[in-house]
DSSP file (Angstrom, degrees, kcal/mol; ACC not computed):
  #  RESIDUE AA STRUCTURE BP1 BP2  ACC     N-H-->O    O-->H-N    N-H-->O    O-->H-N    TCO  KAPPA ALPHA  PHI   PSI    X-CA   Y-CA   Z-CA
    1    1 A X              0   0    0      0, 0.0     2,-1.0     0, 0.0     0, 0.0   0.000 360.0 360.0 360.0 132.6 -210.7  170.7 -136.5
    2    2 A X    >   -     0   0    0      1,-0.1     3,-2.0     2,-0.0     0, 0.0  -0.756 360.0-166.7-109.8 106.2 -214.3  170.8 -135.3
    3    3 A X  T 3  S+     0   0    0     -2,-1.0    -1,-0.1     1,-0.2     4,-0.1   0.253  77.1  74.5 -82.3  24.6 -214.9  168.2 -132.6
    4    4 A X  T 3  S+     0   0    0      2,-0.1    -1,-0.2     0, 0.0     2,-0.1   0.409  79.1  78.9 -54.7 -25.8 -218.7  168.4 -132.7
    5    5 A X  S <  S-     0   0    0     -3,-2.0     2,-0.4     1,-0.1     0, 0.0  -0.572  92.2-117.6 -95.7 173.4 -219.0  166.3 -136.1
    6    6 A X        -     0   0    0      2,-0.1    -2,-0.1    -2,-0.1    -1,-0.1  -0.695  26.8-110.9-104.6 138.6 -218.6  162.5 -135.2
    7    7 A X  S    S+     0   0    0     -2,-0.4     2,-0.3    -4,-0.1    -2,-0.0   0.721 100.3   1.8 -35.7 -29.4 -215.0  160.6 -137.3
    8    8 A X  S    S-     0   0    0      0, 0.0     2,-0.7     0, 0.0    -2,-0.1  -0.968  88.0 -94.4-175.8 164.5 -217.4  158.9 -139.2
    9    9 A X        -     0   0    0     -2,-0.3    53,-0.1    -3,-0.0     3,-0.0  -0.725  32.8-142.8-106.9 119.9 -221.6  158.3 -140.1
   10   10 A X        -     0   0    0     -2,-0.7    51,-0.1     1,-0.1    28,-0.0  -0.483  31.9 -81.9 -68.7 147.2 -223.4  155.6 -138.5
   11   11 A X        -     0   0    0      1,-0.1     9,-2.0     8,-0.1     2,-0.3  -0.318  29.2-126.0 -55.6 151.2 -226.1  153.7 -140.2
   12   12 A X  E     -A   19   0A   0     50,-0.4    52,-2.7     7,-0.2     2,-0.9  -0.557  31.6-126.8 -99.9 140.6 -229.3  154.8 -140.5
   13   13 A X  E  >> -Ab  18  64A   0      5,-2.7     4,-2.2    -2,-0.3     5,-0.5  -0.814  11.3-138.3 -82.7 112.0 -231.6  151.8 -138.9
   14   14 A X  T  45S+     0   0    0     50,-1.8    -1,-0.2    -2,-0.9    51,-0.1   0.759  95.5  50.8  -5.5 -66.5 -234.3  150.7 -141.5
   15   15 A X  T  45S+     0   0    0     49,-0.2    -1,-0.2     1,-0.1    50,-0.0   0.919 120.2  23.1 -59.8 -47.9 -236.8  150.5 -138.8
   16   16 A X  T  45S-     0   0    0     -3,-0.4    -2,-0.2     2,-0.2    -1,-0.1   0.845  90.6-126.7 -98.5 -60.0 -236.6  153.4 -137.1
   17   17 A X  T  <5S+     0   0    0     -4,-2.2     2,-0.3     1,-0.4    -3,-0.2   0.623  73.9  93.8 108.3  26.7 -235.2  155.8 -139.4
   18   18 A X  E   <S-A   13   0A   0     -5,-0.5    -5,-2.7    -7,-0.1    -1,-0.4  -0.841  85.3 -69.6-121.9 178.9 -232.4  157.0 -137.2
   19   19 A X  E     -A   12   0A   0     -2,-0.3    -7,-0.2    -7,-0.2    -8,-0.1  -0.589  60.2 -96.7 -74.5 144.8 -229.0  156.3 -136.6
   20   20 A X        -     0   0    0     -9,-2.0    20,-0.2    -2,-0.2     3,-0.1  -0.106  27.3-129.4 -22.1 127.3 -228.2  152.9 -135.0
   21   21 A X  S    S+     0   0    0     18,-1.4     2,-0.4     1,-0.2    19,-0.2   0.837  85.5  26.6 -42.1 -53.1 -227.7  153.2 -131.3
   22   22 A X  E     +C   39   0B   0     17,-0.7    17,-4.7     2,-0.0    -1,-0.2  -0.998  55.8 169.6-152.1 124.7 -224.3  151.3 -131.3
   23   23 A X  E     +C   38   0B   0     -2,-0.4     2,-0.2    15,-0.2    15,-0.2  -0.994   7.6 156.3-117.1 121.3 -221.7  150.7 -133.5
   24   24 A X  E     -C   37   0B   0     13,-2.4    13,-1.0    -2,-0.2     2,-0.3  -0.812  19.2-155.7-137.9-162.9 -218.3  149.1 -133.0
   25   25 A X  E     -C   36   0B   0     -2,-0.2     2,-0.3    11,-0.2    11,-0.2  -0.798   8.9-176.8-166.4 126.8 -215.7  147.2 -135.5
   26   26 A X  E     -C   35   0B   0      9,-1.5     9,-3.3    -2,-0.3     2,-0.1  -0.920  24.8-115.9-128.8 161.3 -213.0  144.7 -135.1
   27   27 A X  E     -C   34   0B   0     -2,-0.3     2,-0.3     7,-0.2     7,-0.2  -0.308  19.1-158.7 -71.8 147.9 -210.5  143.0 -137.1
   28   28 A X  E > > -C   33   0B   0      5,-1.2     5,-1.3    -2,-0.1     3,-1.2  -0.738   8.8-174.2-146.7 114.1 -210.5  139.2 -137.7
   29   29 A X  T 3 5S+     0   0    0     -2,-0.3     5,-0.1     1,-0.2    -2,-0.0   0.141  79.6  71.2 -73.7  12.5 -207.3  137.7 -138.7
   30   30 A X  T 3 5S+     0   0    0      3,-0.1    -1,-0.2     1,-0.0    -2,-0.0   0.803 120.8  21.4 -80.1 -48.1 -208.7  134.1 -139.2
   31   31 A X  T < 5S-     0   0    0     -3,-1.2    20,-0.2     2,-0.1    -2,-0.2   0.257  99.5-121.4-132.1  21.2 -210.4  135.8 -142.2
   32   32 A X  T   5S+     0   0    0     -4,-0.2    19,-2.3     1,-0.2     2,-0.4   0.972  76.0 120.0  58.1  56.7 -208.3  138.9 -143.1
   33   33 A X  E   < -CD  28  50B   0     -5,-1.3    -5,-1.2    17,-0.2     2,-0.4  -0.988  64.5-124.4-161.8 172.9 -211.8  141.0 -142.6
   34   34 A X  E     -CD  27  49B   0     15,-2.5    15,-3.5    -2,-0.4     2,-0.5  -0.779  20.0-156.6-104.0 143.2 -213.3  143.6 -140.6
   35   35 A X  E     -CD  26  48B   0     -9,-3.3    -9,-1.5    -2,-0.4     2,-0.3  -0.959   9.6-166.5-115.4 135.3 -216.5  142.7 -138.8
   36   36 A X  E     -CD  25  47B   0     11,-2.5    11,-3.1    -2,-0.5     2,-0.3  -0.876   4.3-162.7-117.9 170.6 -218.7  145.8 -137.9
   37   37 A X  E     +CD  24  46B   0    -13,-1.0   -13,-2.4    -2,-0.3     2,-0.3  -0.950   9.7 177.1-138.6 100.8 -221.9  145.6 -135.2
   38   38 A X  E     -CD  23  45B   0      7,-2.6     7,-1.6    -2,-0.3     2,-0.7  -0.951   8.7-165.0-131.6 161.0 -224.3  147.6 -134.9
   39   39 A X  E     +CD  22  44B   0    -17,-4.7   -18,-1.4    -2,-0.3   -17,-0.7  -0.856  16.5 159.0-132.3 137.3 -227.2  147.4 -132.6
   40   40 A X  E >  S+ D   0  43B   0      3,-2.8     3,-3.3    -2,-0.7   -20,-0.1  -0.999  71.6   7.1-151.1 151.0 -230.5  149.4 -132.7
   41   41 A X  T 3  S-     0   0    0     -2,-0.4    -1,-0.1     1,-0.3     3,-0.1   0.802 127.1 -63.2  32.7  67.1 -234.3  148.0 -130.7
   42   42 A X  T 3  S+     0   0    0      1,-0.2     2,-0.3    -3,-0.1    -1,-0.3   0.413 116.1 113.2  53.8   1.7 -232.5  145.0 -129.0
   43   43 A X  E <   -D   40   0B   0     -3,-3.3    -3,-2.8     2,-0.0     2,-0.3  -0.717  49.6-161.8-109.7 167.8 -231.7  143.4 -132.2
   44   44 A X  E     -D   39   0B   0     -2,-0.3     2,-0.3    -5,-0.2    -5,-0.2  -0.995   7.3-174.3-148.4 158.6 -228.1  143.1 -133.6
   45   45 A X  E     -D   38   0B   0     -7,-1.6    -7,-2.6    -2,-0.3     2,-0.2  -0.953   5.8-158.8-172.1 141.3 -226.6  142.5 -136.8
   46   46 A X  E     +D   37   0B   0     -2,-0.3     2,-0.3    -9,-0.2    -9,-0.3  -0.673   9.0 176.9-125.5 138.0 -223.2  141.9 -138.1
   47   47 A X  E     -D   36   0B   0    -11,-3.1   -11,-2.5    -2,-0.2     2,-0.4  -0.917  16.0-149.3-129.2 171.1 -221.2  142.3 -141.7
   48   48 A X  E     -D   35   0B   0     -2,-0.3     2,-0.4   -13,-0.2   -13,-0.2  -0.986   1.0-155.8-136.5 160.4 -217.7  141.7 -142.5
   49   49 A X  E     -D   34   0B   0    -15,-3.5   -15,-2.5    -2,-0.4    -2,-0.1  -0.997  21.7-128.2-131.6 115.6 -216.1  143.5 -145.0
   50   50 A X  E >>  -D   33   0B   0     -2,-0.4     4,-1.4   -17,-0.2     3,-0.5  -0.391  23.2-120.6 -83.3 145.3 -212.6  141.4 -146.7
   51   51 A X  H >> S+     0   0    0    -19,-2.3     3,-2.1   -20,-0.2     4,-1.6   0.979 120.1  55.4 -46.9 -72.2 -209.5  143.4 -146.7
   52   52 A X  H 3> S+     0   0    0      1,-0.3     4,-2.8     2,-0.2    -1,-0.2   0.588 105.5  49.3 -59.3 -29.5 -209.6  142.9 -150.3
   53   53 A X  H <> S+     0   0    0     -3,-0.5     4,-1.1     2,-0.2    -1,-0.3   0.851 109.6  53.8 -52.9 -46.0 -213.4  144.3 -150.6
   54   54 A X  H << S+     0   0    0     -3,-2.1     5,-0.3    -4,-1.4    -2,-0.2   0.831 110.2  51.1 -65.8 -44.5 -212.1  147.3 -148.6
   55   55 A X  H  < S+     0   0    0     -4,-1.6    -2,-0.2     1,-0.2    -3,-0.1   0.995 120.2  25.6 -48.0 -80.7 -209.2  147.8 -151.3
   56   56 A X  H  < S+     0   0    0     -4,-2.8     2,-0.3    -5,-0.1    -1,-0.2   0.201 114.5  69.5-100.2  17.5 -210.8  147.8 -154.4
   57   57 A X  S  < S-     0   0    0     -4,-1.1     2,-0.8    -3,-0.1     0, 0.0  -0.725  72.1-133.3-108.8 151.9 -214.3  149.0 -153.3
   58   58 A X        -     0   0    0     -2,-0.3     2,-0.3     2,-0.0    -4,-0.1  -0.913  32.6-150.8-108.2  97.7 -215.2  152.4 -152.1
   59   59 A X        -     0   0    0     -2,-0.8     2,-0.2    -5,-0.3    -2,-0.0  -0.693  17.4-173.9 -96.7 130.9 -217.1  151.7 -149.3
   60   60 A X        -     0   0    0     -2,-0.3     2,-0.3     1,-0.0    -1,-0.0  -0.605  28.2-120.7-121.5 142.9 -220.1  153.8 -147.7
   61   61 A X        +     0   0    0     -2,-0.2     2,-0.3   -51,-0.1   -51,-0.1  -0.622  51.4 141.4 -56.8 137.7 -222.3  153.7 -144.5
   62   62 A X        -     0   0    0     -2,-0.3     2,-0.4   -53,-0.1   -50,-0.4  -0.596  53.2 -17.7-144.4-121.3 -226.1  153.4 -145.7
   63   63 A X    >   -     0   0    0     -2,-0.3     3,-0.6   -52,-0.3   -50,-0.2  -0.461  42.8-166.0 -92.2 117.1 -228.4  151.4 -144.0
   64   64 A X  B 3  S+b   13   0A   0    -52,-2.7   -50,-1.8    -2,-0.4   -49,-0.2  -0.603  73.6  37.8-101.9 168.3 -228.9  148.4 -141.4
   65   65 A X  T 3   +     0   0    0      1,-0.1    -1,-0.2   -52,-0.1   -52,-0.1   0.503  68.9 162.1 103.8 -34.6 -231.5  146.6 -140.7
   66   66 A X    <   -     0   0    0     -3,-0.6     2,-0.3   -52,-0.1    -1,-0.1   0.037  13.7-174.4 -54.2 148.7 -233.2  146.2 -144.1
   67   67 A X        -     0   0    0     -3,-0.1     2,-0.4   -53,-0.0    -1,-0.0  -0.967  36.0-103.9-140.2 158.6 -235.7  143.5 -144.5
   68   68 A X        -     0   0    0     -2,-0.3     2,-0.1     1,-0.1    -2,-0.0  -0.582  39.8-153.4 -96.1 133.7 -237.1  142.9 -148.1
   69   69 A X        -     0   0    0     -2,-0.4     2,-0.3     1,-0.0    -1,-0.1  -0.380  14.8-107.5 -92.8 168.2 -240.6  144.3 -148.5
   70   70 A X              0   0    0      1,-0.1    -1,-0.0    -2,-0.1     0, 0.0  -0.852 360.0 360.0-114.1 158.7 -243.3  143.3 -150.7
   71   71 A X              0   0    0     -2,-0.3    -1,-0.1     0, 0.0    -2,-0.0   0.332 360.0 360.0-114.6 360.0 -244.4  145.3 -153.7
């Protein structure tokens, strides 16, 4: 087992174009879903992800952060 690589990949922040400074995730049993957090340049920003999403999705890190650009 190599304890140099990290359990899992943070998101890459959209602004910056590194991983997130901070990431953490907790359960909430009001609505049976996982909330993740991550915080990168003072800002923070939240998802949740339903147990049921988590089931029948195969679910990735990508990106935080996005804001929609014009083309």
């Amino acid at each position: 087992m190599n304890l140099d690589q990290p359990i899992f990949e943070l998101p890459i922040c959209d602004i910056c174009n590194k991983p997130v400074e901070y990431m953490d995730g907790r359960n909430d049993i009001n609505f049976d879903a996982r909330i993740f957090k991550v915080k990168c340049h003072g800002e923070v920003q939240e998802v949740a992800l339903s147990a049921m999403t988590m089931i029948d999705f195969e679910v990735t890190v990508c990106r935080a952060f996005v804001r929609e650009r014009l083309k």
